[in-house]
Phi, psi and omega in degrees: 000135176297150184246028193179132155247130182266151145224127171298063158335316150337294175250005147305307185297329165269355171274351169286347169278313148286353159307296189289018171234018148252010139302318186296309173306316178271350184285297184296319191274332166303320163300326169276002142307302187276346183257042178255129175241115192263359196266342170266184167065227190257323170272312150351324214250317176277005191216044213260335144313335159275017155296290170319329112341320178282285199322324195276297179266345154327301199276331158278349155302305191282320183324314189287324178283337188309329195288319186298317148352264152006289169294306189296348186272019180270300175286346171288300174300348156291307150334288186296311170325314186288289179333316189287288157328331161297313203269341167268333171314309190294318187309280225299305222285323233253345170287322199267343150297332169276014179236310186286316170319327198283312206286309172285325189277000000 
């Protein structure tokens, strides 16, 4: 059994940066979503009937990735919360032990 629990606020805060950079990452695939244009070209024209049917799931294709978005820039900030609240936890614990020190000495 460990006789010490460490927690890195450090590397909490950087796995939260990278949380938010696959939201960036997912950001990027939406954009390369909404910008396919299916009404043009040689498939516009020989296949014009699946445009509308395409068009209909492209846009729940991108809605859904916006949600995921979403959620992971939800959990990045959830992360980050936790370092952050960890790291004030320790600062109080660490003020009321140095006040019972004062107090005994």
């Amino acid at each position: 059994m460990a006789g010490q629990i460490t927690i890195d606020q450090d590397l909490i805060i950087a796995h939260a940066a990278r949380v938010r950079q696959v939201s960036a990452d997912v950001q990027t695939a939406r954009d390369a979503a909404s910008a396919t244009s299916m009404s043009g070209g040689a498939f516009g024209i020989l296949c014009a009937f699946l445009v509308g049917p395409a068009t209909l799931v492209a846009t729940a294709a991108s809605a859904a990735i916006g949600s995921a978005q979403g959620l992971v820039d939800r959990s990045a900030d959830e992360v980050r919360g936790v370092g952050d609240d960890m790291a004030a936890f320790e600062e109080e614990l660490a003020a009321s032990i140095r006040q019972i020190e004062g107090a005994l000495g």
